[in-house]
Structure formats: structure tokens, C-alpha cells
C-alpha positions in Angstrom: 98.0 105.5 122.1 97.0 107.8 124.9 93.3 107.1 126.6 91.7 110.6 126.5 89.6 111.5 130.1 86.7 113.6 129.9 87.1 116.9 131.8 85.8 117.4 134.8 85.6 120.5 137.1 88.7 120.8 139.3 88.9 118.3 142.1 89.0 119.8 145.4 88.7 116.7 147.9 84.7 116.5 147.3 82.8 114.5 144.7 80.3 117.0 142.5 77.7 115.4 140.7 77.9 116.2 136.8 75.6 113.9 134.9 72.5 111.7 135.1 73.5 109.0 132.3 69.7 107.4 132.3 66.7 106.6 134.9 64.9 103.0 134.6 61.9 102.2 136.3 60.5 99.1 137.4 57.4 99.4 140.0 57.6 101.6 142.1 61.4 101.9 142.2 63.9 103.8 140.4 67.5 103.1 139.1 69.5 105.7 138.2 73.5 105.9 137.0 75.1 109.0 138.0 78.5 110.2 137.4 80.6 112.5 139.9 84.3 113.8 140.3 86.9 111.9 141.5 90.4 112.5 142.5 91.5 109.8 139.6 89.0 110.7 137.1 85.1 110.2 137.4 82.8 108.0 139.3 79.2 106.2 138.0 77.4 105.3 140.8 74.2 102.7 139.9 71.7 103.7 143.3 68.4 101.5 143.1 65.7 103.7 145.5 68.1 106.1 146.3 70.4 103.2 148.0 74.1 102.8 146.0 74.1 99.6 144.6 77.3 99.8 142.9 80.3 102.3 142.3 82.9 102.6 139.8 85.6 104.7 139.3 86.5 105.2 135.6 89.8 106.8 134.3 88.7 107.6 130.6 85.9 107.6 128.1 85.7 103.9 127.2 85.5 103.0 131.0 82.5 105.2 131.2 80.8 103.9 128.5 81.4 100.3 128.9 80.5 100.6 132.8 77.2 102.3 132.3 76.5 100.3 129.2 76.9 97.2 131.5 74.5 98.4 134.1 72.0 99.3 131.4 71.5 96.1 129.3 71.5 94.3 133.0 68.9 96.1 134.1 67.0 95.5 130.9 67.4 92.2 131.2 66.0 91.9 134.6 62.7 93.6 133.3 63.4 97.9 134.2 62.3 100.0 131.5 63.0 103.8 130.8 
């Protein structure tokens, strides 16, 4: 069975950002997953006070969910909070 992608805008050579998938906090510092274009689908990026910590590009929705889901419940675990 075919994997189904979620659209994203046309990809012209530069990633756009089109979501915020959640914001933690923990102190003073902020983690937030972020998902932009890419050429082979979309990209989550995980940036802990505003540095990128991690990257992943995902071809299709369960990627996407299972990447950010994994980040998430991490996070939790190491004490962030929303």
C-alpha cells in the first residue's frame, strides 16, 4: 500500500518553514520541533535555544509523527514541560 506524503508548497531549492509541532520549556530555555520543505518531502528540525539539535527528513505522515513523537516523550522524560 502506498505511504501518503502531506503536501507541501512547491519546492523551489529553499526550505520554508510550515509548522511549529509543539514548544517545551525547561528554565530558561526553549525546545521547539519545526517542520520545513524539503526536496524529498519535509523536514522536523528539534533546535534547543534557538541551536539545531537534531534534523530529520521525513517522506510521509507516519515518519512525521513517529519522529516528533520521539522527540516529545524524550524531552518529557528529561524534565521539559509545555
Amino acid at each position: 500500500m502506498a505511504r501518503q506524503v502531506i503536501q507541501r508548497s512547491t519546492w523551489n531549492g529553499t526550505p520554508l518553514e510550515e509548522a511549529t509541532w509543539w514548544t517545551f520549556k525547561k528554565g530558561q530555555r526553549r525546545a521547539v520541533c519545526r517542520m520545513f520543505t524539503h526536496q524529498f518531502g519535509h523536514e522536523l528540525r528539534l533546535e534547543v535555544s534557538r541551536e539545531l539539535v537534531s534534523s530529520q527528513v521525513c517522506r510521509n505522515d507516519e515518519e512525521i509523527l513517529s519522529c516528533q513523537e520521539g522527540w516529545r516523550v524524550g524531552l518529557e522524560v528529561e524534565g521539559w514541560a509545555k
